[in-house]
LOKE-998232 format. One line per 10 residues: their letters; for each residue x, y, z of C-alpha. Coordinates in pm, 1 decimal, m for minus. Layout:
A> X Y Z ~ ...
***
This chain:
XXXXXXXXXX> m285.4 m1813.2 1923.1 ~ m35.4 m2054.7 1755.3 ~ m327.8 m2255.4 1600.7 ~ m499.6 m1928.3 1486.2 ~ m189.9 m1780.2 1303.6 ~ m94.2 m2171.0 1126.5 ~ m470.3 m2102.4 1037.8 ~ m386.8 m1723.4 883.8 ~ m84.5 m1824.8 744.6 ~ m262.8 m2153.9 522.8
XXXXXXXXXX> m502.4 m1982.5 400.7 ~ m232.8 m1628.9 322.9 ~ m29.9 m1897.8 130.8 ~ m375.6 m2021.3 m72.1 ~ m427.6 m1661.2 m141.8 ~ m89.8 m1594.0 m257.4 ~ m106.7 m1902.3 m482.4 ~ m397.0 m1754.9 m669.1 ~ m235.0 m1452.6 m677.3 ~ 63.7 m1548.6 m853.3
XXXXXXXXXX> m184.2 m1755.5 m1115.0 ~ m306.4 m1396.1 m1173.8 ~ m33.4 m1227.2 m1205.5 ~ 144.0 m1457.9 m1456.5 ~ m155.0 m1486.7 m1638.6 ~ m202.8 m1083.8 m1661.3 ~ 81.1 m1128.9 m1947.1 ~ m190.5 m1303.6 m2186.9 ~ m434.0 m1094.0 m2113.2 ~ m354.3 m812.4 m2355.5
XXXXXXXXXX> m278.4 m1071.3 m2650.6 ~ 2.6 m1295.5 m2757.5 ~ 301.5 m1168.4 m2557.4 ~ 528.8 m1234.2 m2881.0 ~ 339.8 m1040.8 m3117.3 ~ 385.8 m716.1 m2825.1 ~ 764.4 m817.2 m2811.5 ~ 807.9 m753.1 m3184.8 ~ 627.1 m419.1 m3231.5 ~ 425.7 m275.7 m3525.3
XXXXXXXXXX> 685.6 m301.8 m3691.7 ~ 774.0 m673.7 m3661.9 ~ 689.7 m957.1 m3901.0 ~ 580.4 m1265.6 m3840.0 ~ 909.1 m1438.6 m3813.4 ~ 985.4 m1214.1 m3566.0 ~ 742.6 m1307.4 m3309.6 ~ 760.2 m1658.5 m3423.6 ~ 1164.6 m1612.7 m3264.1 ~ 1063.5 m1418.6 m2983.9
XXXXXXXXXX> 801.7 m1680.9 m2894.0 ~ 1121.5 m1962.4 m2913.8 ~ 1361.7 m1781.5 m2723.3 ~ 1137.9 m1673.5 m2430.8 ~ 937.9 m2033.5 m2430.2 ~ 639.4 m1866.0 m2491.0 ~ 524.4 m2221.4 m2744.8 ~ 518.2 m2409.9 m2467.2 ~ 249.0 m2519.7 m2214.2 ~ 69.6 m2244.8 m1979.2
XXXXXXXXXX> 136.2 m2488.0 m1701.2 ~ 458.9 m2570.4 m1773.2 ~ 562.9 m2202.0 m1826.2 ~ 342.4 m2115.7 m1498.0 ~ 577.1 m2386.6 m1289.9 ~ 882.7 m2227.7 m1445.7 ~ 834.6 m1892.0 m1392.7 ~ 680.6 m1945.5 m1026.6 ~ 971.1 m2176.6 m950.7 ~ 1242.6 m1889.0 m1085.1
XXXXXXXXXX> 1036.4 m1620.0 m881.0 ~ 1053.8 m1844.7 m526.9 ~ 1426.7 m1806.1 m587.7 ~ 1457.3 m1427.8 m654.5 ~ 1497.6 m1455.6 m1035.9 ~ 1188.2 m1228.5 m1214.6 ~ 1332.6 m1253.2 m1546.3 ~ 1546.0 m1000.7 m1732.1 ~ 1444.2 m664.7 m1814.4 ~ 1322.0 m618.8 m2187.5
XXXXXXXXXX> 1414.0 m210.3 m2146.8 ~ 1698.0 m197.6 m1936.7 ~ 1832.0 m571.2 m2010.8 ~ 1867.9 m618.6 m1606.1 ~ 1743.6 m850.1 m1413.3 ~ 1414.4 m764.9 m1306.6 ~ 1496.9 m834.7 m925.7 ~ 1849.9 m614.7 m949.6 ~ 1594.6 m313.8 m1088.8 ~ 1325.3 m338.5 m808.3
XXXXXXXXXX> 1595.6 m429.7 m544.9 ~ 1708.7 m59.5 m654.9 ~ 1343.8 114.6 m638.3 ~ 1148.8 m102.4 m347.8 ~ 1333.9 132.1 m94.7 ~ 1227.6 456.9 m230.1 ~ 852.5 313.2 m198.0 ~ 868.0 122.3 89.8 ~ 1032.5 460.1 258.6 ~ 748.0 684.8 129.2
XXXXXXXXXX> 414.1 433.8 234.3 ~ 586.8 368.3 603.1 ~ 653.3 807.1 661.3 ~ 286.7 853.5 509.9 ~ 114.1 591.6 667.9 ~ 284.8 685.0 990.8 ~ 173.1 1113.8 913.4 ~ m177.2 965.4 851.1 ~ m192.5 769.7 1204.9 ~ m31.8 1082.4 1321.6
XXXXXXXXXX> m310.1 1283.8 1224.4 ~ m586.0 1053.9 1276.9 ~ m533.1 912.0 1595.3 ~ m553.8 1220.8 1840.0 ~ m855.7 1379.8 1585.9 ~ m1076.3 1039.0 1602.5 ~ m1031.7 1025.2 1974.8 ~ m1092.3 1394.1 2044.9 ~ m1431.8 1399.2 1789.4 ~ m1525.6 1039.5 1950.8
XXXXXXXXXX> m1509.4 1212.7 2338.3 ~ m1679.0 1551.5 2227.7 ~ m1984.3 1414.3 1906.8 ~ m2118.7 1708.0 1771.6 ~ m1908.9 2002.0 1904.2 ~ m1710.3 2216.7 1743.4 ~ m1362.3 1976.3 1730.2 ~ m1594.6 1690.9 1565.6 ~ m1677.5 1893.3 1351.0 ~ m1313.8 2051.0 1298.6
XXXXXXXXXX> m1209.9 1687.9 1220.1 ~ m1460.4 1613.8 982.0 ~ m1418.1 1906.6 769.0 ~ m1049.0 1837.2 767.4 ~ m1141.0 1433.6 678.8 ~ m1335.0 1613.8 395.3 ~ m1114.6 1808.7 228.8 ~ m875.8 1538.4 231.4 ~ m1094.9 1343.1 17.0 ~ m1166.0 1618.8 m166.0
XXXXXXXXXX> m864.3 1721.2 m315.7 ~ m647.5 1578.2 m556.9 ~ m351.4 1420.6 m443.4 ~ m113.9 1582.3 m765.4 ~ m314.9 1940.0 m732.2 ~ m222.3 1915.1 m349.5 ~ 175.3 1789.6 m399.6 ~ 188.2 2046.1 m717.7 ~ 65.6 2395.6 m437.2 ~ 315.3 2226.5 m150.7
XXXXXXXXXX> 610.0 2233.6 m409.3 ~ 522.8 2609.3 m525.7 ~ 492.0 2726.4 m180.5 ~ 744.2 2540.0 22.8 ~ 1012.2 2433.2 m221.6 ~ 1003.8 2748.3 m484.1 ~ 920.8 3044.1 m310.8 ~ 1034.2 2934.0 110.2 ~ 1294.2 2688.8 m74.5 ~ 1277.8 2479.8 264.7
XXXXXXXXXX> 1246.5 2137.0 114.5 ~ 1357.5 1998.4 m230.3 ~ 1106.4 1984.1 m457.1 ~ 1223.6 1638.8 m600.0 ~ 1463.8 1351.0 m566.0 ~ 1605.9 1131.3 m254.4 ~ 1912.9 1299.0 m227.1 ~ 1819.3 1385.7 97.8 ~ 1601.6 1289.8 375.5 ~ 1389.4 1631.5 331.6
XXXXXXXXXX> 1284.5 1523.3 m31.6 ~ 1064.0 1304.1 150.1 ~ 886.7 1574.1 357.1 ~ 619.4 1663.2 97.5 ~ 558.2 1341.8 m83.0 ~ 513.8 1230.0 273.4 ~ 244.0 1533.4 401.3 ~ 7.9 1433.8 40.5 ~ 24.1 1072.2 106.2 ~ m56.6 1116.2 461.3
XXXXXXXXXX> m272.4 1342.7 432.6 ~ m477.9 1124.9 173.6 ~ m468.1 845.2 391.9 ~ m576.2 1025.2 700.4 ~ m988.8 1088.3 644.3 ~ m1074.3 714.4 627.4 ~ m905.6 594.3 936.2 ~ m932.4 889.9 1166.6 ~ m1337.6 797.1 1067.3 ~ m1297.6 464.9 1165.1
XXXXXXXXXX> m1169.4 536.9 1484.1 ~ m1449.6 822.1 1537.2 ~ m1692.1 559.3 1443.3 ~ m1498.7 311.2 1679.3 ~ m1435.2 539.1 1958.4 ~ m1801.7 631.3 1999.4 ~ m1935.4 299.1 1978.0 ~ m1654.6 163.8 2258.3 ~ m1740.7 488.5 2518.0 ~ m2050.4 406.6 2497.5
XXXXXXXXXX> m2092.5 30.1 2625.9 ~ m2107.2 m118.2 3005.9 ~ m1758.4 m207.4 3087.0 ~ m1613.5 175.1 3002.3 ~ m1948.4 317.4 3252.4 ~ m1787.4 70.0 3529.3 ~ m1440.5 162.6 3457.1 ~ m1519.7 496.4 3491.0 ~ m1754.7 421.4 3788.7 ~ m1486.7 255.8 3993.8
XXXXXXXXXX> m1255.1 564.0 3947.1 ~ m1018.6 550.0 3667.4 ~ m907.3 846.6 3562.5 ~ m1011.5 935.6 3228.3 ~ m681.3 919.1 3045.8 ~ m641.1 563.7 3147.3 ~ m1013.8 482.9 3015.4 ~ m961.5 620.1 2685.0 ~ m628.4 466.2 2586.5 ~ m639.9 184.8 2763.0
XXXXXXXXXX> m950.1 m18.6 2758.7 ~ m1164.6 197.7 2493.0 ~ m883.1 253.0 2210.6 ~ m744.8 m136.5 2276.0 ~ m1112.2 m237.2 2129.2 ~ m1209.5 76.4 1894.2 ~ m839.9 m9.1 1756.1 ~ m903.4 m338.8 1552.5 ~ m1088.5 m211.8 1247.2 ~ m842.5 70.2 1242.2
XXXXXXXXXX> m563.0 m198.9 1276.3 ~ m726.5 m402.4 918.0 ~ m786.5 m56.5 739.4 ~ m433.3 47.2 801.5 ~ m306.9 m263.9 664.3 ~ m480.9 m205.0 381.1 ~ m414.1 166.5 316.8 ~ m40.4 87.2 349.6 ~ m87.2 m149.9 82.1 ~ m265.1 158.7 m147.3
XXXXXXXXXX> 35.5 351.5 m28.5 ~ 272.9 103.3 m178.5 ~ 102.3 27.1 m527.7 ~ m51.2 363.4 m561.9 ~ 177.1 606.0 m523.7 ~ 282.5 629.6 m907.4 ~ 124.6 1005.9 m959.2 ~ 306.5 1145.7 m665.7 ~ 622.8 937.9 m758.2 ~ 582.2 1076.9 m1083.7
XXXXXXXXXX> 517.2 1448.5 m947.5 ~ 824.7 1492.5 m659.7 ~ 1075.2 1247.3 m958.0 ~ 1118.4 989.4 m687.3 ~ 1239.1 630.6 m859.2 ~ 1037.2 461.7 m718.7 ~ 868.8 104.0 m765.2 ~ 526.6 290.4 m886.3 ~ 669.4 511.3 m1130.9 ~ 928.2 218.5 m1281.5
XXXXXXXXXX> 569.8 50.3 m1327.1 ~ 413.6 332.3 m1531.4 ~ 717.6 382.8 m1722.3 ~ 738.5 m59.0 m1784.2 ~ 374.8 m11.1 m1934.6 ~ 447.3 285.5 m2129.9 ~ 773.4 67.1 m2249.4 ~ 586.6 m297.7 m2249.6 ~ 799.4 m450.3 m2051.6 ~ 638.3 m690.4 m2000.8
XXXXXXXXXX> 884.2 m877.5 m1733.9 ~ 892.0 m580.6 m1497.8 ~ 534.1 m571.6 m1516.7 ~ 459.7 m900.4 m1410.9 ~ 733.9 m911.4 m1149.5 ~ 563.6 m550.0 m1006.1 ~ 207.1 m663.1 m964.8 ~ 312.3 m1008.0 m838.4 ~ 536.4 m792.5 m573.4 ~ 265.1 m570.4 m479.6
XXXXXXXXXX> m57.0 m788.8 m433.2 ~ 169.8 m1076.3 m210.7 ~ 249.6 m705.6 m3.3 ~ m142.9 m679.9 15.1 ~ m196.1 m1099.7 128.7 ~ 116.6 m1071.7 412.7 ~ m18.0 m694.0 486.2 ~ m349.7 m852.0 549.8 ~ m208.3 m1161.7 723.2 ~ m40.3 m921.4 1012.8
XXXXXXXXXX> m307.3 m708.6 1048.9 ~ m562.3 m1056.0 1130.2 ~ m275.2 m1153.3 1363.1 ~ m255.4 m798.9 1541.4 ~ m660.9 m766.2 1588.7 ~ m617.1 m1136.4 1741.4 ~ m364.6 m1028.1 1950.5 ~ m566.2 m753.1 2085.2 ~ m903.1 m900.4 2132.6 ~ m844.7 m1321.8 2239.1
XXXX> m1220.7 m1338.1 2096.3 ~ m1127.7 m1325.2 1755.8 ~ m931.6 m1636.2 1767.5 ~ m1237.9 m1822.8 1800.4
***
């Protein structure tokens, strides 16, 4: 296990490399960064300073080692909008986000869990079929339509939940049921898919041949194995959760690390950019990174 996860962890680091290669170069993408800084309005001597005073005449790879070597110690840069440092600012939003993807990743497994394994036990009856309407319409409906009926219904006319903010711990209730359920279809499908697959092999027919009682079948030995692609897809959709949560951030006014991106690119702020897609695709590579360590954990055959 020790060898497998020094293995993971190399080749996370090789990803994360690339990654930040990506990320810094994302600021050249769009043209020369200078030119941005000064605006329409700016003249050439403008963005001739600007260039000078952020180092933006010298070297890629020399500005590449600077800014990885500032970003290893917590220093993104200074905010062209706020004139903060970059880190201060997402040191203030990362909580809001990382608050909302954990309570809707955890309503999603809610949901999905006990749906996959009661459509997996009963294929084709009425409660497989209950689930996958319900995985349906969850992929069917817009995740600002659906926050945008929940705050009319439950936070206008019941007035049992705010409708935005983090004042409380309720503001998080509905921003929470959209993500979650948004999340839910794909990985209460996976564990159908799983679930089925699992019931059906030789070691579940002797398990349940030597006597075990059919609670201890399911969610013992058939979940353990029908568990590892959930366990990867998870991962993943907690990384979507993260990065794309701007719309709903943007409908329930949460200030979060999403919406502080849209507003950056609406601002070109070009710092808090950078720092915020650098932030969220390392979340992706270390996201990824447990979820190979988890699956290896569960099933020793993987870390072959």
């Amino acid at each position: 296990m020790i060898r497998f996860a020094l293995r993971r962890l190399g080749l996370a680091a090789l990803v994360a490399l690339l990654v930040s290669a990506a990320s810094f170069a994302l600021i050249f993408v769009a043209g020369d960064p200078a030119v941005a800084l000064a605006g329409q309005s700016g003249r050439g001597q403008d963005a001739e300073y600007l260039r000078t005073l952020y180092g933006l005449d010298r070297p890629w790879v020399i500005q590449y080692a600077d800014w990885t070597w500032r970003a290893l110690r917590g220093d993104f840069g200074r905010s062209l909008y706020f004139n903060l440092p970059v880190g201060a600012i997402l040191w203030e939003r990362v909580p809001v986000t990382l608050t909302l993807g954990c309570t809707a990743l955890g309503f999603g497994l809610l949901l999905a869990v006990p749906l996959g394994i009661a459509a997996a036990m009963r294929p084709d009856s009425w409660i497989d079929r209950g689930a996958l309407f319900l995985a349906v319409v969850g992929q069917a409906i817009p995740g600002f339509w659906l926050g945008l009926i929940l705050i009319i219904v439950f936070g206008m006319r019941l007035g049992w939940v705010p409708i935005s903010g983090t004042e409380e711990w309720r503001g998080y209730i509905l921003p929470t049921v959209v993500l979650g359920y948004y999340v839910m279809p794909s990985l209460m499908r996976i564990l159908r898919t799983g679930m089925i697959e699992v019931l059906g092999t030789d070691y579940i027919r002797a398990a349940r041949a030597k006597g075990l009682l059919g609670p201890r079948v399911i969610l013992v030995h058939a979940l353990r194995n029908a568990a590892l692609p959930l366990v990867s897809l998870a991962a993943v959709q907690f990384g979507v959760l993260l990065s794309g949560s701007i719309v709903i951030e943007s409908v329930f006014a949460l200030n979060g690390v999403g919406r502080l991106a849209w507003e950056s690119i609406l601002r070109s702020d070009l710092p808090v950019v950078q720092s915020i897609v650098l932030v969220f695709s390392l979340s992706y590579v270390l996201l990824t990174l447990a979820a190979d360590l988890v699956n290896a954990w569960l099933d020793p055959r993987l870390r072959a």
